[in-house]
C-alpha positions in Angstrom: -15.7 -6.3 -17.7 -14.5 -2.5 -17.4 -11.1 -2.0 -16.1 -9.7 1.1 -15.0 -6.8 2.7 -17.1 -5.0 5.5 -15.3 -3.8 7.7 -17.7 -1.1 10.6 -17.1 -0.7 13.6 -20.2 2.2 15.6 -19.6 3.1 18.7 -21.8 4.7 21.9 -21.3 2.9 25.4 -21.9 3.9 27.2 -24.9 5.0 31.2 -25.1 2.3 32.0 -22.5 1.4 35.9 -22.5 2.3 37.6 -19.3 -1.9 37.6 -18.9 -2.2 33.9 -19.2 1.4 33.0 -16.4 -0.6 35.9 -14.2 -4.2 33.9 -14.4 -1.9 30.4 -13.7 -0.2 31.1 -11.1 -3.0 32.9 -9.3 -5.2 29.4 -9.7 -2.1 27.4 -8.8 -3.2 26.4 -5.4 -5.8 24.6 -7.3 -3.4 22.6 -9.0 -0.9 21.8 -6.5 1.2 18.5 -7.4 0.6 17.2 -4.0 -2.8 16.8 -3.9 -3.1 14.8 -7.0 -5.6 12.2 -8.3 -7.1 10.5 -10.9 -10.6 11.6 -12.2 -12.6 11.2 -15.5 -12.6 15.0 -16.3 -9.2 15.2 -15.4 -6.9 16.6 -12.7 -4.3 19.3 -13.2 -1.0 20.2 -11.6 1.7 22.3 -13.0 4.7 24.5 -10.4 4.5 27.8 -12.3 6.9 29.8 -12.9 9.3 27.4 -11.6 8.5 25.0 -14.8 6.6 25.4 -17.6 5.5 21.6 -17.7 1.9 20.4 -16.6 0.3 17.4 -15.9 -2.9 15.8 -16.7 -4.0 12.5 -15.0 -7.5 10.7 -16.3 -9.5 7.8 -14.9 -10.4 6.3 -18.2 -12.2 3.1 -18.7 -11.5 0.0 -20.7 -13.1 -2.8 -21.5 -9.7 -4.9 -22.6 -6.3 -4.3 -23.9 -7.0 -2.9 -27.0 -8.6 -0.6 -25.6 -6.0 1.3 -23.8 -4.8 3.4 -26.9 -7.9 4.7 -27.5 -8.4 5.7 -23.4 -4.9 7.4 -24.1 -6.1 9.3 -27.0 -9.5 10.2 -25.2 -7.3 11.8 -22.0 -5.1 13.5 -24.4 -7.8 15.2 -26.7 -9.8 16.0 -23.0 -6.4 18.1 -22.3 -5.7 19.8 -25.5 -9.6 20.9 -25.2 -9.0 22.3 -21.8 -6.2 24.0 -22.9 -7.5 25.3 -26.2 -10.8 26.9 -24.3 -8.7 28.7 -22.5 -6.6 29.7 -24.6 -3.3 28.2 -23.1 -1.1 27.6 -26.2 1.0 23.9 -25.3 3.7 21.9 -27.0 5.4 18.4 -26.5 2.3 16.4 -25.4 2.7 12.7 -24.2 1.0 10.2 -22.6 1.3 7.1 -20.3 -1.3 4.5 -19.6 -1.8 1.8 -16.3 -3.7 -0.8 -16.1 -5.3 -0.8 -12.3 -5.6 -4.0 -11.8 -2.0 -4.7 -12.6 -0.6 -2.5 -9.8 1.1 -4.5 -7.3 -0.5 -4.7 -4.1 0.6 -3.3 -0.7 1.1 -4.8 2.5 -2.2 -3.5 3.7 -3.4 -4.5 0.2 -2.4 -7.8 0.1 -4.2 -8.1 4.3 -7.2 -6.4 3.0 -7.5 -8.9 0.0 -6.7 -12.0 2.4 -9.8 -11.0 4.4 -12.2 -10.7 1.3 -11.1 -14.2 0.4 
């Protein structure tokens, strides 16, 4: 069975040319923090020039635990290649991992899972 591992890659940009910030914060509205979610490709968000940290959340897929490492190493090399092709020079990559399924449930949750039952 697949689960879903949310995966969250956070960095900060590194000696950015005054080209690159320019392009950044120009596509910024793109990449607003508060209209984030979780995708396979991968969704941006970074608060230029405020910050000089971004973050990179994945909708990876694994099919048990051991698995999970590899879905973090998968969502990290998809952000370093994003990066890289566009030439965006970043330092201080990590990564966290959650396991879908293991998310507590809600209120509404917890009603909507009574009714399934």
């Amino acid at each position: 069975m697949s689960r879903t591992i949310r995966v969250t890659v956070r960095g900060s940009f590194d000696n950015l040319t005054d080209t690159q910030l320019a392009e950044l914060v120009a596509a910024q509205g793109a990449h607003d923090f508060l209209h984030t979610q979780y995708t396979p490709e991968g969704h941006l968000t970074y608060d230029l020039p405020a910050r000089p940290f971004f973050t990179f959340r994945f909708a990876e897929q694994a099919t048990d635990e051991a698995d999970i490492p590899q879905a973090a190493a998968r969502a990290e090399a998809k952000a370093t290649a994003w990066m890289a092709e566009r030439g965006y020079p970043v330092k201080k990559l990590t990564s966290q991992t959650v396991d879908v399924a293991e998310i507590p449930l809600g209120k509404r949750g917890k009603r909507e899972a009574a009714r399934k039952d």
